[in-house]
C-alpha positions as CSV (number, residue, x, y, z in Angstrom):
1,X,29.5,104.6,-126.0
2,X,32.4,103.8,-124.0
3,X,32.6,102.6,-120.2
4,X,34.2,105.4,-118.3
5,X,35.9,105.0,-114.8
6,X,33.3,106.8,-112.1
7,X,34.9,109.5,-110.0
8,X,34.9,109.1,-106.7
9,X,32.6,110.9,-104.6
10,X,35.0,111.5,-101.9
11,X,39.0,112.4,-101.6
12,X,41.0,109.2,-101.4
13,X,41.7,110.1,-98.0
14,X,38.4,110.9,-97.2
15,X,37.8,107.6,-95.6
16,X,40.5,107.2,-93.2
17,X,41.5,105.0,-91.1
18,X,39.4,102.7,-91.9
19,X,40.6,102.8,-95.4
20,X,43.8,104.1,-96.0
21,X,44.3,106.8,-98.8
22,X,47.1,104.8,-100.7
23,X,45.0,101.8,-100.9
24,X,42.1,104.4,-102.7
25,X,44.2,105.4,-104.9
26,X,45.9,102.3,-106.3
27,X,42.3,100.3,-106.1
28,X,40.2,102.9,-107.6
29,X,43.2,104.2,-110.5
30,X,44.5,101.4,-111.0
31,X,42.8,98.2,-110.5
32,X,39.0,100.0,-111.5
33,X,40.4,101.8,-114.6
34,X,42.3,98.1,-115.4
35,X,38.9,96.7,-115.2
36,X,37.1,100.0,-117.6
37,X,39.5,99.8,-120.0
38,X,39.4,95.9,-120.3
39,X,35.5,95.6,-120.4
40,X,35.9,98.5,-123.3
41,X,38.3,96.0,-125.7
42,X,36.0,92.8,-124.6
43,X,32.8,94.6,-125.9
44,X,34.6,96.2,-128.5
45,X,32.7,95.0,-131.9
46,X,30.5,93.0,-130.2
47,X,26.5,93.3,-130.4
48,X,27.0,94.2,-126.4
49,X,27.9,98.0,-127.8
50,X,25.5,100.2,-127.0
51,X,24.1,98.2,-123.9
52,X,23.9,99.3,-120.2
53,X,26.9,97.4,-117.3
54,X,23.2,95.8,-115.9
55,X,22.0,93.8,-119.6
56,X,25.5,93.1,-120.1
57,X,25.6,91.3,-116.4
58,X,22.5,90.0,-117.2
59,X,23.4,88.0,-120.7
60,X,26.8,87.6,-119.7
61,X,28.4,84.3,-121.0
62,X,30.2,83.0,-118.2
63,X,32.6,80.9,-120.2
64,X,34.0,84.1,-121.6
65,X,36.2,85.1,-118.9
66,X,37.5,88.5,-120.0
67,X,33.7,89.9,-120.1
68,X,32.8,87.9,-116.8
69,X,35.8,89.3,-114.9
70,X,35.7,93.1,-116.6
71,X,32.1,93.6,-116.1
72,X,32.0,92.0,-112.9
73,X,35.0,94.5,-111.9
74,X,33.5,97.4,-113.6
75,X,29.7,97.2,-111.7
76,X,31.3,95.8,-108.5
77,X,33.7,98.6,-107.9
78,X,31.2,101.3,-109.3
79,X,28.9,100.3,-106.4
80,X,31.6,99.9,-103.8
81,X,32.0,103.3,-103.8
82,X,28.6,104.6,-103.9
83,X,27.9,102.5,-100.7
84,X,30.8,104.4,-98.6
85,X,31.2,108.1,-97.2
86,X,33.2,109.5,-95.2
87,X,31.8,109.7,-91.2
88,X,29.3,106.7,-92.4
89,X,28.2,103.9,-90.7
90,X,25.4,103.4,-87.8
91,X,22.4,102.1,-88.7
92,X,19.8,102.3,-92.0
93,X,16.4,103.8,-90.7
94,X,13.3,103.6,-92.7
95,X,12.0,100.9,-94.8
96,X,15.1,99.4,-95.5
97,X,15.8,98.7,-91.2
98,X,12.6,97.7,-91.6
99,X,13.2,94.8,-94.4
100,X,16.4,94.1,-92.6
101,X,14.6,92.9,-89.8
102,X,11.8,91.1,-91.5
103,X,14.7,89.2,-93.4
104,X,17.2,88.9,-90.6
105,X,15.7,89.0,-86.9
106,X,17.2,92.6,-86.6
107,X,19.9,94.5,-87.5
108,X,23.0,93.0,-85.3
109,X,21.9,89.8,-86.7
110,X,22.3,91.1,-90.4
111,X,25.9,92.1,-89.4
112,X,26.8,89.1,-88.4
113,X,25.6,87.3,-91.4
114,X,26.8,89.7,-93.6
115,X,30.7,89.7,-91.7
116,X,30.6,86.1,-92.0
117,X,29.8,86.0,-96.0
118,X,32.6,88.5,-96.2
119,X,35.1,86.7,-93.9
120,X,34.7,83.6,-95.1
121,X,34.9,83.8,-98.9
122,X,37.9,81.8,-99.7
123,X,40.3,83.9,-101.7
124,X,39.3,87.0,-103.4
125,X,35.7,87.8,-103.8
126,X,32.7,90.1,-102.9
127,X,30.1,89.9,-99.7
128,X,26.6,91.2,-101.0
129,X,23.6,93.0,-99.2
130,X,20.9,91.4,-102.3
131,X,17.4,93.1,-102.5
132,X,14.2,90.9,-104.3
133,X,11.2,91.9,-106.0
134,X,8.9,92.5,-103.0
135,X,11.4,93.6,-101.1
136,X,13.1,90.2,-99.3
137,X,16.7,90.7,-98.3
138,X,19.8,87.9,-98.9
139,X,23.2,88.0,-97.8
140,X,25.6,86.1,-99.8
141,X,29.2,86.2,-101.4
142,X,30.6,85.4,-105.0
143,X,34.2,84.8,-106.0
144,X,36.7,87.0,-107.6
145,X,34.5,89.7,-109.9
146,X,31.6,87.4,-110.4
147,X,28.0,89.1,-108.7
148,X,24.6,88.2,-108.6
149,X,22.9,89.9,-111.3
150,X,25.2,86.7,-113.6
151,X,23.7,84.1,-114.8
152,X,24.1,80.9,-112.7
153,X,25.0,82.8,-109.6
154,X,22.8,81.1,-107.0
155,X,22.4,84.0,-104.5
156,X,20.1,86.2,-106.7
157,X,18.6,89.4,-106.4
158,X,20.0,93.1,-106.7
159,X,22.9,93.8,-105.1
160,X,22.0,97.1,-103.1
161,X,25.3,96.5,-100.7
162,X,28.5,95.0,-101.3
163,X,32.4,94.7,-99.9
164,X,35.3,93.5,-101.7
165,X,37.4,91.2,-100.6
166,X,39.7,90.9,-102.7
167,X,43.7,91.2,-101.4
168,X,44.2,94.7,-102.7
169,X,41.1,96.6,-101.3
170,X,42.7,96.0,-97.5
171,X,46.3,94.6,-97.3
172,X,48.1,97.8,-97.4
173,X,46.6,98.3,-94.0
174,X,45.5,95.7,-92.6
175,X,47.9,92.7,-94.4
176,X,46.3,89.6,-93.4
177,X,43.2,90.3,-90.9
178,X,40.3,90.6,-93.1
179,X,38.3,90.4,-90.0
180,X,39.4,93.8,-89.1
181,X,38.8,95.3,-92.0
182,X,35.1,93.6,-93.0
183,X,35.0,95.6,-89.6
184,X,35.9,98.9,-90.2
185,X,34.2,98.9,-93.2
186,X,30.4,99.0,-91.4
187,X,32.3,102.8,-90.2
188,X,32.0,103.9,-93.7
189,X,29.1,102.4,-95.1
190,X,26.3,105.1,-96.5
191,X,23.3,104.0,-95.7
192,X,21.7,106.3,-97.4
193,X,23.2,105.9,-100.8
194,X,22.0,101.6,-99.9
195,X,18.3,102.9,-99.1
196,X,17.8,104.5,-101.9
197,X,19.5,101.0,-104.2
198,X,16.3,99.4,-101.9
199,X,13.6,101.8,-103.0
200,X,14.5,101.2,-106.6
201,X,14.9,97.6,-107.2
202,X,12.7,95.9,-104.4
């Protein structure tokens, strides 16, 4: 079966101003669906048919850079949404605060390491919130659509968080601070939707 492109869970303008409706729409209908459509043709008579975006990830072979980009694109976006809401941000409660500062020394100190993966990523690229088996946290970034669930890709782990960095998910609005907007973006985060990404992977 297919690859279809997720429908938001919110209105494109749902998440403004941190994120500005036009950006939504051109990042989500246009870049997103690029990426469905793409991962579609590059699995297209292939033995990965059939198989979930996570086994694909999994056995992905890096040197073939039509799958590695598409699926990368497809899961990464998928999950960037499913990590935002509108009136968001604040802090996770529970077991996942809990791991955060076990892992990090505390939650401020988590944003802070997190920010910097984010703002320092030379070029385009993804910031990750990464979950292991028993529950340890890492914070890391990859470049352009790879992610950690690829072979090779030294951070690890689950990816229960992540922001794109990427050029077209802020400069609409923002142009060329990407401080600014790895900002804003900790006003839209759902913590909720990340807990529950914990729960099921640590």
């Amino acid at each position: 079966m297919a690859f279809e492109l997720p429908t938001l869970p919110y209105a494109h303008d749902a998440l403004e101003p941190h994120i500005d409706a036009r950006t939504m729409e051109i990042h989500h209908g246009k870049h997103h669906a690029g990426y469905t459509a793409n991962l579609n043709a590059a699995i297209a008579g292939t033995d990965l048919e059939g198989h979930n975006i996570e086994a694909i990830l999994a056995n992905c072979d890096m040197n073939n850079k039509g799958l590695r980009n598409n699926a990368g694109g497809f899961y990464n976006h998928s999950l960037f949404w499913s990590v935002m809401q509108p009136n968001g941000g604040g802090n996770p409660q529970g077991a996942l605060a809990q791991a955060i500062d076990d892992s990090f020394g505390g939650f401020d100190q988590f944003k802070e390491l997190f920010s910097a993966a984010a703002k320092t990523q030379f070029g385009s690229g993804w910031a990750w919130l990464c979950v292991h088996k028993g529950g340890k946290l890492d914070v890391c970034s990859t470049a352009n659509q790879d992610n950690p669930l690829m072979p090779g890709i030294t951070c690890g782990g689950t990816p229960i968080l992540g922001l794109d960095v990427w050029e077209h998910a802020y400069y609409l609005n923002y142009q060329n601070r990407r401080p600014d907007y790895v900002s804003a973006f900790f006003n839209v985060i759902n913590w909720d939707a990340v807990a529950q990404r914990f729960e099921a992977n640590k």
